[in-house]
N, C-alpha and C positions, 0 to 999 in steps of 0.2 A: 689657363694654358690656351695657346691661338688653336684654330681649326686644323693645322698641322700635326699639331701635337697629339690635340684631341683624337683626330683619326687611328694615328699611329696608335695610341692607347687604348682602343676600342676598339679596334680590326672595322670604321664602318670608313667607307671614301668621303673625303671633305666633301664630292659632290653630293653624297649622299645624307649627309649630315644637313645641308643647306636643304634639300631639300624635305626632310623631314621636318628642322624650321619651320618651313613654307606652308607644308602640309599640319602644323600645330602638332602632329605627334609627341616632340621634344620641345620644351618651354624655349623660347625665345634665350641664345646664352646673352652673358651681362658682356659689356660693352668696355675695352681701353678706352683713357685718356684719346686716345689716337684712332678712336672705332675699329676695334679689332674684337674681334668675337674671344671670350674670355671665359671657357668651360672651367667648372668647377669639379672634382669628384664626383660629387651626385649625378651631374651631365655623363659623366663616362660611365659610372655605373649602369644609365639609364640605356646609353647607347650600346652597350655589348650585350644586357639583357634584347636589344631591337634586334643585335646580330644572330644572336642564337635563337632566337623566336622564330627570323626569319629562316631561318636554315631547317629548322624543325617545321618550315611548312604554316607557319600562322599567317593570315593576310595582315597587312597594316591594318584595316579594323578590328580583326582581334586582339592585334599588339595595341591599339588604341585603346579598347575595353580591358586588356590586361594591364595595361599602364596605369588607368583613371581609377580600377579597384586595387592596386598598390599605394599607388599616392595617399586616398583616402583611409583616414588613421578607422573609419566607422565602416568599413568593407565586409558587404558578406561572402563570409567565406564559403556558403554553399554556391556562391555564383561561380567564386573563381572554380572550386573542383567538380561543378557540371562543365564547365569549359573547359575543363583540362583531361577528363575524363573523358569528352567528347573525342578530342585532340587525339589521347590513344588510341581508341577506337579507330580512330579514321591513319593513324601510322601503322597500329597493327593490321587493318586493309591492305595498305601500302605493302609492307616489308613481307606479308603471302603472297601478295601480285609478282614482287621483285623477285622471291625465293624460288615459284611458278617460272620466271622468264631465265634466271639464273641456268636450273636446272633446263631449261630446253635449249639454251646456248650449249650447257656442259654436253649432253647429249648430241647437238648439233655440230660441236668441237670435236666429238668421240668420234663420229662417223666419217668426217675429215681428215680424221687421220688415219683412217683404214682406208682412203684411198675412194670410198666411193660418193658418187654423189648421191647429198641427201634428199626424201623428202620431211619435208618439215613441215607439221600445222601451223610454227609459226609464220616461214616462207612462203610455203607452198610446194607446189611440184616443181623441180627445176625446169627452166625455161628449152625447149629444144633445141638440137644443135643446130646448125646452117647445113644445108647439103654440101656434101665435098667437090669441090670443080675439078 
């Protein structure tokens, strides 16, 4: 299938597919008669695992390291679940930071609608007013 296609099947953008090419992440795809770049299956499969990687917070070197011990039929599999173990670790940092910021919007939202203005640790002290002319 062209890079067109590919995309669309993958959720990744042609330009981004190109350059993950470039960057050797994903094998070089095989070539038309006509040189048109010609994904196979495996190429899409590989590409929606890079989408969801990246969504999930992986840099391209670990999508690279996660890539190289997939492909490999002799992969240790203790490497992949210290890395992935890792990975939790640092989303479930993440999503108490978020749940933390959440609740101070919801907070900061509550007092909003009571009309007064807030102070917030996350804002600060509101700014003061101008004197009235």
């Amino acid at each position: 299938m062209n890079i067109g296609r590919a995309a669309a099947a993958s959720g990744v953008t042609a330009k981004l597919i190109r350059y993950y090419e470039e960057i050797g992440l994903v094998r070089p795809a095989g070539r038309t008669p006509a040189n048109y770049r010609d994904f196979d299956e495996r190429s899409i499969h590989e590409l929606r695992f890079i989408r969801v990687a990246r969504s999930l917070g992986f840099s391209v070197p670990e999508i690279a390291e996660l890539l190289s011990l997939w492909r490999d039929p002799s992969r240790d599999a203790e490497a992949v679940r210290t890395m992935a173990d890792a990975r939790v670790q640092q989303l479930e940092e993440r999503a108490a930071g978020m749940t933390q910021m959440a609740e101070a919007l919801r907070a900061l939202a509550a007092s909003c609608a009571q009309g007064e203005r807030p102070q917030h640790p996350v804002l600060g002290p509101s700014p003061p007013r101008p004197p009235a002319t």
